[in-house]
Structures are given as C-alpha cells and as structure tokens.
C-alpha positions as CSV (number, residue, x, y, z in Angstrom):
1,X,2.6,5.8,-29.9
2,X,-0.9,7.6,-30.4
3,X,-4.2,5.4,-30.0
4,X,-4.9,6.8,-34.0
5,X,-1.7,4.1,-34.7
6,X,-1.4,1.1,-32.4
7,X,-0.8,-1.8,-33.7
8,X,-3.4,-4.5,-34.7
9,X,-1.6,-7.3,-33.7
10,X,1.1,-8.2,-30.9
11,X,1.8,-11.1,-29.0
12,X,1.1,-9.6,-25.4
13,X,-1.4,-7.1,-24.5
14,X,-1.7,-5.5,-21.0
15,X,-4.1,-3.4,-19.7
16,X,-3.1,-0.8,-17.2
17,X,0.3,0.5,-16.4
18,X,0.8,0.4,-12.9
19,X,3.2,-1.1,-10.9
20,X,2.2,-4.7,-12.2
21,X,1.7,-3.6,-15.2
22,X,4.8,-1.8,-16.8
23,X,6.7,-4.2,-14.8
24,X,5.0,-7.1,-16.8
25,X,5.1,-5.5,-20.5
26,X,9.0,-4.3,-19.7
27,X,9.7,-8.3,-19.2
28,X,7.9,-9.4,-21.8
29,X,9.3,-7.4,-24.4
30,X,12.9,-8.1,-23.1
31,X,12.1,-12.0,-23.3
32,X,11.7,-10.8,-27.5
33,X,7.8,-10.0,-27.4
34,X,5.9,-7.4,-29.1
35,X,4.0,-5.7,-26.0
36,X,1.6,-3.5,-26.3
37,X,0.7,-1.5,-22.9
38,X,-2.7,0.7,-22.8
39,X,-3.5,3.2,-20.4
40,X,-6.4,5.7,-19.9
41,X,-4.9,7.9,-17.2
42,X,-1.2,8.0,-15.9
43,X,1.5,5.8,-16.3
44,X,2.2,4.5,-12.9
45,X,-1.3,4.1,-12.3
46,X,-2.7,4.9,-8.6
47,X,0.7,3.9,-6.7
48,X,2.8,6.5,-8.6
49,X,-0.2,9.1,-9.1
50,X,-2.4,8.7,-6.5
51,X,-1.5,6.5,-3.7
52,X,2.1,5.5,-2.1
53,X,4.5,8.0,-4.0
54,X,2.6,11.1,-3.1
55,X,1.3,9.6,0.3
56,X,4.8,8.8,1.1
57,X,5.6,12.5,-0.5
58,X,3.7,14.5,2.2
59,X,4.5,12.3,5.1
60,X,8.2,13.0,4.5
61,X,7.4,16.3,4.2
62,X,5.0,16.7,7.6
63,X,7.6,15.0,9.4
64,X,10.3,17.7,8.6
65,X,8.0,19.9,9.7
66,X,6.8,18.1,13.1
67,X,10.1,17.4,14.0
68,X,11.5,20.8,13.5
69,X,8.4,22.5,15.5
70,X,9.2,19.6,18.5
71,X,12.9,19.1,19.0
72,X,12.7,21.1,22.1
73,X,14.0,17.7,24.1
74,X,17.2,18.0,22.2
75,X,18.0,21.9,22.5
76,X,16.1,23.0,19.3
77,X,13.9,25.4,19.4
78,X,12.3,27.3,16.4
79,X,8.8,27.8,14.4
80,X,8.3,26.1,11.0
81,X,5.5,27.7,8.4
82,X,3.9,24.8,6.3
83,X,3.3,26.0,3.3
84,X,0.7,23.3,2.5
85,X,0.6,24.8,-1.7
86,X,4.1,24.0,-1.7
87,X,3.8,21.2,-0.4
88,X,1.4,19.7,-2.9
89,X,3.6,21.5,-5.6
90,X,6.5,18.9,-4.3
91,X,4.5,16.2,-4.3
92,X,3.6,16.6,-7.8
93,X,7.4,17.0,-8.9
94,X,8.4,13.7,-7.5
95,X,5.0,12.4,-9.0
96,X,5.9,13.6,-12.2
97,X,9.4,12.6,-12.3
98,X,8.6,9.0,-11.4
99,X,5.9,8.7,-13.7
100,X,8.0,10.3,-16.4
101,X,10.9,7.6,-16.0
102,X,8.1,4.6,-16.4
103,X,7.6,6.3,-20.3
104,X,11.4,6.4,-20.8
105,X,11.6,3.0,-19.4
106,X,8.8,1.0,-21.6
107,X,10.3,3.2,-24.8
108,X,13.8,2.3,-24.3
109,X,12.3,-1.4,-23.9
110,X,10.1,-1.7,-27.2
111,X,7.0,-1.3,-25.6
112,X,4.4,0.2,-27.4
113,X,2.2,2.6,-25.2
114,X,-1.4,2.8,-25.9
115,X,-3.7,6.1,-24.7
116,X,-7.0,4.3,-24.6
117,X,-9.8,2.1,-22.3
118,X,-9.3,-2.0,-23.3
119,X,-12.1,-4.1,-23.2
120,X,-12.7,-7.5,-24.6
121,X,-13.7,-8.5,-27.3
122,X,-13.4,-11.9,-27.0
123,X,-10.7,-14.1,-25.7
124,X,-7.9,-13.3,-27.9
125,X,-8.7,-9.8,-28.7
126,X,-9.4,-6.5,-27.2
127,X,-11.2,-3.0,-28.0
128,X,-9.5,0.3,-27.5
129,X,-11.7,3.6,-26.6
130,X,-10.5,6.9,-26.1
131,X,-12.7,9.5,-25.6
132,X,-16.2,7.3,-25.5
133,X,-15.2,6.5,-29.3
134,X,-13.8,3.1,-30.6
135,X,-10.2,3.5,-31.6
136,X,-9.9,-0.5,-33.3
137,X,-9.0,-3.5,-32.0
138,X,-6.0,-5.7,-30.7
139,X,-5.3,-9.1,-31.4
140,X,-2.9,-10.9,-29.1
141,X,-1.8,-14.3,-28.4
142,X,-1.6,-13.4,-24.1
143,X,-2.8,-11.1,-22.4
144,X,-2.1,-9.5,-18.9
145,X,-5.2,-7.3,-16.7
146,X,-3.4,-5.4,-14.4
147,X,-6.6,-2.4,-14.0
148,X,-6.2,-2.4,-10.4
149,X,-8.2,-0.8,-7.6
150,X,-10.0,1.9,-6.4
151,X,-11.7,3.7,-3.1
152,X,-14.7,1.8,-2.3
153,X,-18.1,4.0,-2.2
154,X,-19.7,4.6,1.1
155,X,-23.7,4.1,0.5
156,X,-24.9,7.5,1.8
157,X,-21.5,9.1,2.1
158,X,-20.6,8.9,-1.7
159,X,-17.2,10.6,-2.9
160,X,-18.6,14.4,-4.4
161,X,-14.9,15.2,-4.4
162,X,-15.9,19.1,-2.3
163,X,-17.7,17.7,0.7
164,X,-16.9,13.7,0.9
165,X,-13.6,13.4,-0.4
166,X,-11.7,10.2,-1.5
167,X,-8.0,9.3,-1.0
168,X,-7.5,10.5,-4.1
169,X,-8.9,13.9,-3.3
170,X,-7.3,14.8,-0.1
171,X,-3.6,14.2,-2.0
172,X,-4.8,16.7,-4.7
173,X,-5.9,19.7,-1.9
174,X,-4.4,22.5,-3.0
175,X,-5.0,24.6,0.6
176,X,-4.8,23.1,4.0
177,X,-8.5,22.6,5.7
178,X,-9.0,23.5,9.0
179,X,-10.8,20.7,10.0
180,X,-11.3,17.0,8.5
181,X,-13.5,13.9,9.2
182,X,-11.6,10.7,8.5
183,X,-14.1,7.8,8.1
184,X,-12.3,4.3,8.3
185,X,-9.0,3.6,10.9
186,X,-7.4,0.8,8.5
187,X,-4.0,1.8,7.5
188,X,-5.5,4.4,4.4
189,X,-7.3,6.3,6.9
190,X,-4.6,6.1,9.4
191,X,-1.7,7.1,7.2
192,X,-4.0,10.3,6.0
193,X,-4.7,11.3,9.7
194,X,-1.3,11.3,10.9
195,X,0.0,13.1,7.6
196,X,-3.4,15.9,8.4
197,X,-2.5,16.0,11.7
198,X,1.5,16.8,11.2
199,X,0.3,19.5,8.9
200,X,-1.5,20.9,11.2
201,X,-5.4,20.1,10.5
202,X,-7.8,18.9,13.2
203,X,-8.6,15.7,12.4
204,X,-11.3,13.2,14.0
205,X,-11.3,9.5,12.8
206,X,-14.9,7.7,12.7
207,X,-14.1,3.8,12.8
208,X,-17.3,1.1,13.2
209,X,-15.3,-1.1,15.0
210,X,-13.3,-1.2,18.4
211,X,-10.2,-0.1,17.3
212,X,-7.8,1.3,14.9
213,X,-6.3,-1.0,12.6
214,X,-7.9,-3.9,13.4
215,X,-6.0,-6.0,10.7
216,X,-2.8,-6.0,12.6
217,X,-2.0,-7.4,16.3
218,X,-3.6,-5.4,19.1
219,X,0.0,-4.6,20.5
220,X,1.0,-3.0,17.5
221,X,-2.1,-1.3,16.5
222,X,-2.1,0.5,20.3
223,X,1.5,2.2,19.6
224,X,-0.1,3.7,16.4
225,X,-3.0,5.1,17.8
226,X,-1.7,6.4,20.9
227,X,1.2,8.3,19.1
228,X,-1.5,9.6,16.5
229,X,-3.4,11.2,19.6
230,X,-0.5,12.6,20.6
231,X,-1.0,14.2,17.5
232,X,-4.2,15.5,18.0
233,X,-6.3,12.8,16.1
234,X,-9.6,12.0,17.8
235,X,-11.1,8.9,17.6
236,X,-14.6,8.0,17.8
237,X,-15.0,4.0,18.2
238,X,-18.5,1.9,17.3
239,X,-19.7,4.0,15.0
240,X,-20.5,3.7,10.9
241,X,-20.9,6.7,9.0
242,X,-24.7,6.7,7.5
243,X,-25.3,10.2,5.8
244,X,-24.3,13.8,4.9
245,X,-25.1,17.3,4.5
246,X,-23.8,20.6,3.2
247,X,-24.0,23.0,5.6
248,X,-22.7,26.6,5.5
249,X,-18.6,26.5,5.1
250,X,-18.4,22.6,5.2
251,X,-20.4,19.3,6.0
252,X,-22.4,17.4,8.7
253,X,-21.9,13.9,9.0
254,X,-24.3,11.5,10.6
255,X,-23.2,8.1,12.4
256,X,-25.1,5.5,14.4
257,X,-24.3,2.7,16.6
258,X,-25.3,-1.0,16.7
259,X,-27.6,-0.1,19.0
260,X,-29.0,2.8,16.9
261,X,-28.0,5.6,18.7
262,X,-27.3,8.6,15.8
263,X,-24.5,11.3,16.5
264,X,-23.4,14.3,14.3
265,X,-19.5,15.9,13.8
266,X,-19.2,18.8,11.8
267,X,-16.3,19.7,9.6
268,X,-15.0,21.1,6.1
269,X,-14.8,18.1,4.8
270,X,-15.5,13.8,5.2
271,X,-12.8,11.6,3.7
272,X,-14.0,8.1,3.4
273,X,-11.2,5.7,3.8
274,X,-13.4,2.3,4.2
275,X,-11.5,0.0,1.3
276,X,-10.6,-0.2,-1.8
277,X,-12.6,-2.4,-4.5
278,X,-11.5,-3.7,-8.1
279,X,-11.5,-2.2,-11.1
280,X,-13.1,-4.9,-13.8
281,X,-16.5,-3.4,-15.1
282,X,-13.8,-1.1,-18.0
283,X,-12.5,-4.4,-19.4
284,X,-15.8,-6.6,-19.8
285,X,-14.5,-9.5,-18.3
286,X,-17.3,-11.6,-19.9
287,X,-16.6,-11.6,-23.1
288,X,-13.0,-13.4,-22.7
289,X,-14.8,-16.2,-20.3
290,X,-13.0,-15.1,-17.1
291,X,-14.2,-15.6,-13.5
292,X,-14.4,-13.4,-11.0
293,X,-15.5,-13.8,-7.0
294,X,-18.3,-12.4,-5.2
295,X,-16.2,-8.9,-4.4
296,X,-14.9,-8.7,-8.4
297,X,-11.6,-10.1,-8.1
298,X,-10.5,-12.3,-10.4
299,X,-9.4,-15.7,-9.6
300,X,-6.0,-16.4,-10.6
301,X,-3.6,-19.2,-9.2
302,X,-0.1,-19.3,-8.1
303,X,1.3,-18.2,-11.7
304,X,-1.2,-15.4,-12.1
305,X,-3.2,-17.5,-14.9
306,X,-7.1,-16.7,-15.0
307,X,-9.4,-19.3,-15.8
308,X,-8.8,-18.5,-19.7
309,X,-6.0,-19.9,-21.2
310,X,-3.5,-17.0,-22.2
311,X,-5.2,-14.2,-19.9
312,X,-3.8,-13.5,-16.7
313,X,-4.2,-11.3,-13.8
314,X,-1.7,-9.3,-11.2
315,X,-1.8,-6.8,-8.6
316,X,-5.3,-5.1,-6.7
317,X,-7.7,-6.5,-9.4
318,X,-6.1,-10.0,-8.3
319,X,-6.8,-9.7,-4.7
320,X,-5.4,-9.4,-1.6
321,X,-2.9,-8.2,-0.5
322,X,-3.1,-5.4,-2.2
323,X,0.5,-4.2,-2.3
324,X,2.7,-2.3,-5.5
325,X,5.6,-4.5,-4.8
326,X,3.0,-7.5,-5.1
327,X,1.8,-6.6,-8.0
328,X,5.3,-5.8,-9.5
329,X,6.3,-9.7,-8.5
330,X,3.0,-10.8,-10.3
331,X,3.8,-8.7,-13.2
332,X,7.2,-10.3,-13.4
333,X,5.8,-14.0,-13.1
334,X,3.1,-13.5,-15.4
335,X,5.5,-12.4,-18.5
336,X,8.4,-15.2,-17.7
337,X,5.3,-17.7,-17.5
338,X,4.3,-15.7,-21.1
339,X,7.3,-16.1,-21.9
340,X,8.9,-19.6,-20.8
341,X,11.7,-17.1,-19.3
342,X,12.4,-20.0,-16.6
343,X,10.5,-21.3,-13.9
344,X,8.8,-18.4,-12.0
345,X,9.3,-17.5,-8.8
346,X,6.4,-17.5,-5.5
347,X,8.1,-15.6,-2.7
348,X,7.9,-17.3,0.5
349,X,6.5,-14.1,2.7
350,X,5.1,-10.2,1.1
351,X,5.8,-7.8,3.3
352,X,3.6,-5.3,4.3
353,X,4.1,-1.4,5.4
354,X,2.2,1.2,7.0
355,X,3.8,4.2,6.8
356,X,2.2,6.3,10.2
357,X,4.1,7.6,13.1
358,X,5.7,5.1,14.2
359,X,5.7,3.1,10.8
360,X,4.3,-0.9,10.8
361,X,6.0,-3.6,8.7
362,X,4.9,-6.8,9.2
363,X,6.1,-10.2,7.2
364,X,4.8,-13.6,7.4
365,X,3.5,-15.7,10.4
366,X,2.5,-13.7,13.7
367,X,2.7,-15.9,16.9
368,X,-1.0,-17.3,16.5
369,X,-0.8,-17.8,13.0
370,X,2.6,-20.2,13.9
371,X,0.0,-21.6,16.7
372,X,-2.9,-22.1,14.1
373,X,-0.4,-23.8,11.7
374,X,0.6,-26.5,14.7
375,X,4.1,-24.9,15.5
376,X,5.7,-24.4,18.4
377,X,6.6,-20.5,18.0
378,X,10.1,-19.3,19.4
379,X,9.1,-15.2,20.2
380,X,11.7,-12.5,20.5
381,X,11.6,-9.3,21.3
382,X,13.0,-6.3,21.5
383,X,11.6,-3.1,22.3
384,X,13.2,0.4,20.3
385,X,13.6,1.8,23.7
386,X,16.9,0.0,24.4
387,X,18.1,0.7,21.3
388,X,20.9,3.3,20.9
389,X,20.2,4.4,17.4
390,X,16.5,4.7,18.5
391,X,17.5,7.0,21.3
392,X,19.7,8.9,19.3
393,X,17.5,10.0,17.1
394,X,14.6,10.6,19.7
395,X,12.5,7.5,18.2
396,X,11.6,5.2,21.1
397,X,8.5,4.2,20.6
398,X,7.5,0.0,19.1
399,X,9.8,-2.9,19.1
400,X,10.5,-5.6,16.5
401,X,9.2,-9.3,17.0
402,X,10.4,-12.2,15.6
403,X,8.6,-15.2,15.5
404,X,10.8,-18.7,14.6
405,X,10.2,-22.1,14.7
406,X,10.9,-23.5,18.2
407,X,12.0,-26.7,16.9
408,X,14.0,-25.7,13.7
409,X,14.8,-22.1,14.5
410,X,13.5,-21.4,11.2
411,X,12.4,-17.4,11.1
412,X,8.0,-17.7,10.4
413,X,7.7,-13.7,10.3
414,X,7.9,-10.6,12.4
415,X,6.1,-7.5,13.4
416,X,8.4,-4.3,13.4
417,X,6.6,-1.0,15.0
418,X,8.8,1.9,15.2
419,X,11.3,4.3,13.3
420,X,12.0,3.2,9.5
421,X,10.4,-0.2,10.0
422,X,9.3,-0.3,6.3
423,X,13.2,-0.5,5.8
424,X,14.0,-2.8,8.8
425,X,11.7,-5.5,7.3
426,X,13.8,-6.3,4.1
427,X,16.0,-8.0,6.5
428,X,13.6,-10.8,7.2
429,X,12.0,-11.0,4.2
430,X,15.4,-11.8,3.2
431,X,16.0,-14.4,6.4
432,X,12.5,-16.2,5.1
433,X,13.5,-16.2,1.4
434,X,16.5,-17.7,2.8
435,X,15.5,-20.3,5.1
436,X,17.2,-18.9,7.8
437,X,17.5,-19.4,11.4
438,X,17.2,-16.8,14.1
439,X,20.8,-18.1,14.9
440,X,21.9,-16.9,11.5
441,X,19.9,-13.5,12.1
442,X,21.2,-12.8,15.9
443,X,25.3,-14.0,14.7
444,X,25.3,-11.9,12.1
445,X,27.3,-8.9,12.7
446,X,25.3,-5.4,12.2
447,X,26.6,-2.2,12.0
448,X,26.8,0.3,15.2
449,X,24.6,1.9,16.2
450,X,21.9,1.2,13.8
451,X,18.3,0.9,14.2
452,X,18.6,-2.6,12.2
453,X,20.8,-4.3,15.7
454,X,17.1,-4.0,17.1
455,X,16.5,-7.1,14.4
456,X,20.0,-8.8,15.1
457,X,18.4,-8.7,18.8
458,X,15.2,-9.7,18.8
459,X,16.3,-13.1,16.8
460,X,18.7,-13.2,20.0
461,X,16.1,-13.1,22.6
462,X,14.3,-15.8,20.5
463,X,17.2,-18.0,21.2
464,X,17.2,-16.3,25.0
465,X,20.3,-15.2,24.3
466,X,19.6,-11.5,23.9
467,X,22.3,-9.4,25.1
468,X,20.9,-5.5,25.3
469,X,17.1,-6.7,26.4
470,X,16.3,-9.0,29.2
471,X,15.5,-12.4,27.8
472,X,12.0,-13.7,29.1
C-alpha cells in the first residue's frame, strides 16, 4: 500500500522492517491485529540489505575462490579469476530475493506496508514523511520501534563514501581495490578483512587496542588473527585513527599512539569499522515520553516494554547484543505481549557468530564468567585437529569448549572456533534451553564423521571421559 493511502488508524504500528521488525507485525497480525509496518528504505532493513546476507554472500563466495586457488595439499591444482563485478552482481540476487520474500510474507499476512519516515506525534500516534513532506498521521493503540542501528562516525575520519568508506560501502563496490585500510579489529572489521583479503585486496587493519577482537577470549581471538595473516592482513596494534587526506589515486590516513607518536598508511580507500550506534533521532523519541541511555538506546525490560505504556522496543535500537536473530525473538515477544498470545518466552543464552576464517560462535557463560557467578566450572575441550571430519575437509584449525557446572553438570556455555561453528552452536543453545547436562551432550549419539562429534566430545572431556582427545 502506497504512503498517499495508509490507513489512519490500526491497532499496532511498527517502525522499521528489519529482522525485529517484520517478524513483530507478521505475529501481530496473525494474533487478529491490524498492523501497519513503515519503512523508508528496504524491507529487511540493514541485515538483509546491508549487513549479514550480503556479508555472508561474499564470504561464501571468497571462500570458493580461496579454496580452489589453495587445495594444492589435497592434489588440486588450478587458477581461479574473481570476478569481483560478479560477484557483487550475486550478492545483490540473493539480496533481492530475500528481501522480496519479506513483501510476499507481510502481504500474505495482512500487513499493511507503509513507504515513509515515522515519528511521534505523541504517545499514541505517529507522523509519516516521505520525501521531506508530511504524508498524515497514524493512530494506534501499541506500537513497536524496531529502527535499528547504524556505523558509528569516526570524528576526523567521517564516512565520504569515496575515500572513508563505511560497512555499508565496501558491500556496494562495484570493482575490487587494490589496496584497503580497515580501521577497527572487532568482528565487523574482522569479517571485512578476511572477505578483502580472500578476494585478493591488500588489506592493513588499524586497531587502538592490543588485539583483535578484544570482546572474545584471548585463545580464540589468536586463531582468528593468525589465520587472517595467513591471509595477508596486516595489523597495526595501539593505534586510533585521527585524520585523512585525498591524495592523488587514494587516501592518507593519520594515526597516533597514547603516547603521541603520529604514523601515516596510504591506500585507495579507509573503511571505518569502530561500532555501530542507534538509530532514534528519525522517530522523535520525545514526544511519546520514552527514555533512552547515555549511548541512545532505549531502555526496555525483559518483555521489550519502554517506559511508555503500549510502546516497545526490539533489536539494535534496544541494545546490546546486537544480533538479527535477537531482534527476531524480541520482535516475537513484543507482539504476543501486544497480543496476550501466551506468556512470552526469554531464551536462556543468544548465540553469537563471527563469520571469519575460522568462524567464532560463542553461547552463554565462558569459564570466568562461571567463576564471577560463584560456580565451580567443569571445562572441556576438544581441539578440530583430532577430529576426522575436520581433517577431511582440510579445516584443522580452533576447538569447541564447553563450560558446565561442576556440581550439576548443567551445560553454562561454550566457545566453538573452527569450520562451520556458526552451525555447530545450535547444539548448545539447544543443551541450555534444555537444561541439559554435558552427560546428556557427550551420550548422545552423533553422526560419523561429522564436525558436530567435536561437541559430543568436548562435553566428554568435561566429564574426563573424552574418548578421541586426552582428558586433562
């Protein structure tokens, strides 16, 4: 439905249609509710568009290349052309498939899409602009903000979208650069250097801190960078990015130290990859009474509710972590609390996935985080190594961890580096749903050989009673 005929009235309103989003008007308008969904850019907002379908897009499609050029170890030999045009030209199929199949979706549901900016008006209704021109109004009797995030600005290195280029930008290239800084080693900037690299561009990662991704354990972390430099990424430790310049085919970047010491890198391009922020300042907040914290997130609690009666809040623009799949469970617990569709659902553990070479999925409690909550952690281990599936498919590197309860057995969470780990991980986020022991975990028969006994094992070894690792 156009914004020139949107209705003037529903019962739910959200704002934004990405994966918390359409998830939350497609439930509410099966529970019997008129839904009315606005968007000002792309259904599927930045997951579908801009961030893990076409991410994940061009990693699949660097690794077919990468794997074809370096399969000497297994008697294959051969030269693979990346054509990186085509490339992006696949991307945007599956992009536009995907995003495509939310329309049908939220159609076939009842929902009525909106093409339009929301804002409120007050606390039970909102404005829709299109264009920089008021549309009309919505009244509703709920209301769901699911606006999201976006890459955080740089001060000094702001996003020009030709010489400092955002996320965004580098998945919209449409010819491969020579030569790329990447400022920020969190898992954005390390998933775009490895995906660079494979493709064959020269890559350089600028991080202020110590190490790459500091937010997971230092064990895992190493495994990533070292197979990235392998790759060819360099890193360049201690060091914030403080200013640019154009110079003649590309840009100069500036960095300095703690201690004030100033270096220079030149390449075709920066990519700034430091964060992403909230997006509230489209929806005037304000004007419907609702809080927000000191970064712009608004506060919700456990059943997404703001601190206005009726108006809730999932995914980024809710806070960390900020994850599709947990804004897709907000979206869902939002519209059945809208609803009274039964009592909503708070997952024990949210997994999380980086998707470098080797991947990271981690879930739950790590070892100190059992420690800090007065546990006595059970760890096993076992490394991809010993694992036949791993070596049959030339994957070695990581391991997967488990971490139970020493006393109860009772799986905490786990840290899974290595091949496919993003798919090894449903596993335990189903063991922790669950309740389950490492027992039930390591007596469980798996398939052989997969890359999922590593799992069955490590839940072994946290019993010592690992059969394929030695038990520590």
């Amino acid at each position: 439905m156009s914004a020139q005929t949107f209705p003037k009235d529903v019962d739910t309103v959200v704002i934004g249609a990405g994966p918390g989003g359409y998830v939350a008007a497609i439930r509410a308008a099966q529970s019997g509710q008129e839904v009315a969904l606005v968007e000002r850019d792309a259904y599927g907002g930045t997951c579908l568009n801009v961030g893990c379908i076409p991410s994940k897009a061009l990693i699949a499609a660097t690794d077919v290349a990468y794997h074809a050029n370096n399969a000497e170890r297994m008697g294959i030999h051969g030269d693979v052309a990346v054509d990186f045009g085509g490339m992006i030209d696949w991307k945007d199929g599956v992009v536009k498939r995907l995003t495509g199949g939310i329309e049908k979706l939220c159609n076939a549901n009842g929902v009525t899409l909106v093409d339009g900016v929301a804002e409120f008006a007050s606390e039970r209704a909102v404005r829709i602009r299109k264009d920089g021109r008021e549309r009309g109004s919505i009244a509703f009797d709920s209301a769901v903000i699911a606006t999201g995030s976006r890459p955080i600005r740089l001060p000094g290195v702001e996003f020009d979208g030709e010489h400092v280029l955002s996320s965004t930008d580098v998945l919209k290239l449409g010819e491969r650069p020579g030569r790329l800084l990447v400022v920020g080693a969190g898992y954005i900037g390390m998933e775009l250097s490895t995906v660079l690299a494979k493709a064959g561009v020269d890559v350089t990662v600028i991080e202020m801190l110590d190490r790459a991704l500091p937010e997971y354990e230092r064990d895992v972390a190493r495994i990533v960078r070292r197979r990235a430099e392998e790759f060819g990424v360099e890193f360049r430790f201690g060091e914030g990015a403080t200013d640019w310049t154009p110079i003649d085919g590309g840009t100069r970047l500036t960095t300095e130290t703690e201690a004030g010491e100033r270096s220079e890198y030149e390449a075709d391009a920066v990519v700034v990859a430091v964060g992403r922020e909230p997006v509230t300042d489209t929806i005037d907040p304000g004007n419907a009474g609702i809080d927000t914290d000191e970064r712009g997130f608004i506060r919700t609690d456990e059943r997404t509710r703001t601190s206005t009666d009726g108006i809730f809040a999932v995914g980024d623009v809710a806070g960390e972590p900020m994850l599709a799949h947990k804004a897709s469970n907000e979206g869902e617990i939002a519209a059945d609390v809208i609803t009274g569709n039964g009592e909503p659902h708070t997952p024990a553990a949210i997994p999380a996935a980086v998707f470098t070479d080797p991947e990271i999925c981690t879930i739950g409690m790590t070892q100190a985080d059992a420690k800090a909550a007065e546990k006595d952690p059970a760890v096993g281990r076992m490394p991809m190594r010993a694992s036949g599936r791993a070596l049959t498919i030339g994957e070695t590197e990581g391991f997967v961890r488990i971490v139970a309860d020493g006393t109860t057995g009772t799986i905490l969470g786990a840290q899974i580096v290595g091949p496919e780990a993003s798919e090894l991980g449903a596993e335990i986020s189903v063991a922790i749903e669950m309740g389950a022991t490492a027992a039930d975990v390591a007596r469980t028969v798996h398939t052989h050989p997969t890359l999922g006994e590593a799992v069955m094992e490590a839940a072994a070894n946290a019993r010592n009673e690992a059969i394929h690792t030695l038990n520590e």
